[in-house]
C-alpha positions as CSV (number, residue, x, y, z in Angstrom):
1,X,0.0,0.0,0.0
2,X,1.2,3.4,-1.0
3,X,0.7,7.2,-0.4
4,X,-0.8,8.5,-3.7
5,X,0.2,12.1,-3.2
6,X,1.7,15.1,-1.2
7,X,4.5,15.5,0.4
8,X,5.1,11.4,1.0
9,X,4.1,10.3,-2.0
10,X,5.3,6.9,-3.6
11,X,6.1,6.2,0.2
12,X,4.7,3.0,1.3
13,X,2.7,1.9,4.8
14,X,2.4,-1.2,6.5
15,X,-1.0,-2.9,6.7
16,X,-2.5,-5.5,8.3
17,X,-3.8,-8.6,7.2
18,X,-6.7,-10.1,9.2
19,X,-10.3,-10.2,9.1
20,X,-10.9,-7.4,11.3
21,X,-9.8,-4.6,9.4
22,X,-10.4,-3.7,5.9
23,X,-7.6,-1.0,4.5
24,X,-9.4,1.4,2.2
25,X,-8.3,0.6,-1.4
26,X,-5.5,3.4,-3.5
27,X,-8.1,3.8,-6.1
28,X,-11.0,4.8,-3.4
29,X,-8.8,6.6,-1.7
30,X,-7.8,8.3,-4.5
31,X,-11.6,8.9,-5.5
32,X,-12.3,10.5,-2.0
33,X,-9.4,13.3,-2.0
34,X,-10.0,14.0,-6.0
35,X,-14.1,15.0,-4.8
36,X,-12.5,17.1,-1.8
37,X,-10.0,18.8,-3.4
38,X,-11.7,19.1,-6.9
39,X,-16.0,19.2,-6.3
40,X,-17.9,22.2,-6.0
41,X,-20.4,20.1,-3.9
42,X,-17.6,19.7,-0.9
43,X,-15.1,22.5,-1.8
44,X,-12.7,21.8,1.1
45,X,-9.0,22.7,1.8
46,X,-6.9,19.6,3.1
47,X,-4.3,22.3,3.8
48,X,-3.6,22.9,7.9
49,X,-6.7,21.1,8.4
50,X,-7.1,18.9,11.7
51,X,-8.4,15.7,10.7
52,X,-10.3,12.9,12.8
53,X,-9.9,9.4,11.4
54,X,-12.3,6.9,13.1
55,X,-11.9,3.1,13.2
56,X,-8.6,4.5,11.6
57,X,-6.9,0.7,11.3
58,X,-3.7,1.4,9.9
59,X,-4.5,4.9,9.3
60,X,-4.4,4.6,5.3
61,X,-6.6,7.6,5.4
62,X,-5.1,10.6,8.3
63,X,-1.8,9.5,6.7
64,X,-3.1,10.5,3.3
65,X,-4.2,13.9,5.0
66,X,-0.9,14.9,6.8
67,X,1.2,13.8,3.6
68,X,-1.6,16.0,1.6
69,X,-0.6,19.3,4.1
70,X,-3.0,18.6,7.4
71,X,-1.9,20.1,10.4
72,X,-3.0,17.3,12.6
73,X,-4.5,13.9,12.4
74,X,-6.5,12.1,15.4
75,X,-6.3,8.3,15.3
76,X,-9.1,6.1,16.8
77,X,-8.9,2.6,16.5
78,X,-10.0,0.2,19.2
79,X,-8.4,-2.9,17.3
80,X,-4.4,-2.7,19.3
81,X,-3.2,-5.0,16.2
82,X,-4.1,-2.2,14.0
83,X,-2.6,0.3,15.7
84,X,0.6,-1.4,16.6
85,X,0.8,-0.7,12.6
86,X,-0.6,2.7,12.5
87,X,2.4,3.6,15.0
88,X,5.0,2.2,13.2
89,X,4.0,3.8,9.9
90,X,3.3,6.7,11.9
91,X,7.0,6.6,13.7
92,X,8.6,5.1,9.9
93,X,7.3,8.5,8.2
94,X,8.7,11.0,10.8
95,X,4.8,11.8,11.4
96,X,4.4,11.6,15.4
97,X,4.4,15.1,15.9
98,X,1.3,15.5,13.6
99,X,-1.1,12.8,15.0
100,X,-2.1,11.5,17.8
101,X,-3.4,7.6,18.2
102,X,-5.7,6.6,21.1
103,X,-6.2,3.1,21.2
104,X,-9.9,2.9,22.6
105,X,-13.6,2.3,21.8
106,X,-14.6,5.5,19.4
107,X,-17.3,6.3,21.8
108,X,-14.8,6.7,24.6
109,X,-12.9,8.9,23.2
110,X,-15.7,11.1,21.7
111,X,-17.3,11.2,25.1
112,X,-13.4,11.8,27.1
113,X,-10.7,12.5,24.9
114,X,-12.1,14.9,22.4
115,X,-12.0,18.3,22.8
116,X,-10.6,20.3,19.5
117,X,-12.7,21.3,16.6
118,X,-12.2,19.2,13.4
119,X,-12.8,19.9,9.4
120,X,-12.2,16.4,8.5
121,X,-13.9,13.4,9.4
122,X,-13.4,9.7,8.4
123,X,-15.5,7.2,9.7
124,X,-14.4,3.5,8.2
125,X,-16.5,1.4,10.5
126,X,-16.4,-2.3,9.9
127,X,-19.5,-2.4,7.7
128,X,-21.4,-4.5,9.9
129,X,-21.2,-1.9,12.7
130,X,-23.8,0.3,13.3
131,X,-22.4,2.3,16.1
132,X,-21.2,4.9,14.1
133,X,-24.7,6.5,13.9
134,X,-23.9,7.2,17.8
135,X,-20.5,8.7,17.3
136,X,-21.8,11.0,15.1
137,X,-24.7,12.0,17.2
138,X,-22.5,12.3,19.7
139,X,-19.6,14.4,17.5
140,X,-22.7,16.7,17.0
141,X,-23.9,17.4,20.2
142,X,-20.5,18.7,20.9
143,X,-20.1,20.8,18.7
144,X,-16.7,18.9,17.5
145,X,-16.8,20.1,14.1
146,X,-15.3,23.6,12.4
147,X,-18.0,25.6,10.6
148,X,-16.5,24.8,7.4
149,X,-16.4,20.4,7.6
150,X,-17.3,17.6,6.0
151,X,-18.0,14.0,7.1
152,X,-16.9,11.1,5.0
153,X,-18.5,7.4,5.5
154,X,-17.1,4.3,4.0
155,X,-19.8,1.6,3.8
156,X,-20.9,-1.0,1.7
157,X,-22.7,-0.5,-1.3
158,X,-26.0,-2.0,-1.1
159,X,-26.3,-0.8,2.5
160,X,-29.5,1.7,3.8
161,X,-27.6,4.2,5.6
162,X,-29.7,5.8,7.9
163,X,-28.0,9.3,8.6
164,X,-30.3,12.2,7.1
165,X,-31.1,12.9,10.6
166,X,-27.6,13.9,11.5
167,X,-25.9,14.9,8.3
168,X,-27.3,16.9,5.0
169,X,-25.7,14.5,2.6
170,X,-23.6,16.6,-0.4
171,X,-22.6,14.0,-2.4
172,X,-22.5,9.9,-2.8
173,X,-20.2,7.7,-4.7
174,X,-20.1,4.2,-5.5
175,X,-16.7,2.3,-6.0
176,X,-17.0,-1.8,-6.3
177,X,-18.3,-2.9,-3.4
178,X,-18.0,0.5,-1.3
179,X,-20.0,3.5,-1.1
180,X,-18.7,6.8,0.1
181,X,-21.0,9.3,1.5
182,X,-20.0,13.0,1.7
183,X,-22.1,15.0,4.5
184,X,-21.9,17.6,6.8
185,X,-23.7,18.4,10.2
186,X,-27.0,19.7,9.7
């Protein structure tokens, strides 16, 4: 697995390989940061951004960010295989300083942990996992979020996503067997 651009690009991560975690493919990856940095429907600088990256795994996506010009990436993965990973790619690419990694269930740290505003959010829950309805309730109701944000959602394809009541959706994309949903807090 590689970083497609910025700064690191061409540099390559570690992932892992079990049935837990799922990295997100180069070519929806790719897909994802040509609709932020290119679409009129999200219009969004990566540039100084702080970023939070939910069931992060190997952190695939906040990596992306950081290499891309983030200021700062926020790393939650309850899965400690996952994020042994995540830290070494983090410590292999001199990017410690710019992220930080808690190793805890997402709605722990939401509820503790959280206290900065973010522009960028990633949630890659497994796609059996419904949870991630509460985190973002709960990202809402405290306010986590800069005025100017958008909220990214990796599921599967033929899923009903329930989440009009919590985001306006701007824009959905289907890659394969993954659908990406663009929203922001409403």
């Amino acid at each position: 697995m590689r970083i497609i651009s910025g700064e690191l690009k061409g540099r390559s991560i570690k992932f892992l390989k079990n049935s837990n975690t799922r990295p997100l493919k180069d070519t929806v990856r790719e897909n994802i940061f040509n609709i932020l940095q290119h679409s009129n429907l999200v219009n969004l600088d990566i540039q100084n951004s702080n970023v939070l990256d939910l069931y992060s795994g190997i952190g695939s996506f906040g990596i992306e960010c950081i290499s891309r010009g983030a200021k700062k990436v926020t790393f939650i993965d309850k899965d400690k295989d996952a994020t042994i990973i995540l830290k070494e790619n983090l410590s292999k690419l001199s990017l410690i300083k710019k992220s930080t990694v808690y190793v805890t269930e997402i709605e722990k740290a939401i509820s503790s942990k959280l206290t900065e505003k973010f522009k960028i959010f990633f949630f890659d829950p497994p796609f059996k996992d419904l949870n991630y309805r509460k985190n973002l309730s709960s990202i809402k109701k405290k306010k986590l979020y800069e005025k100017k944000h958008i909220v990214i959602l990796h599921r599967e394809r033929k899923l009903k996503e329930e989440v009009a009541s919590l985001l306006k959706i701007v824009e959905i994309k289907n890659y394969g067997r993954s659908k990406i949903i663009f929203g922001v807090f409403n």
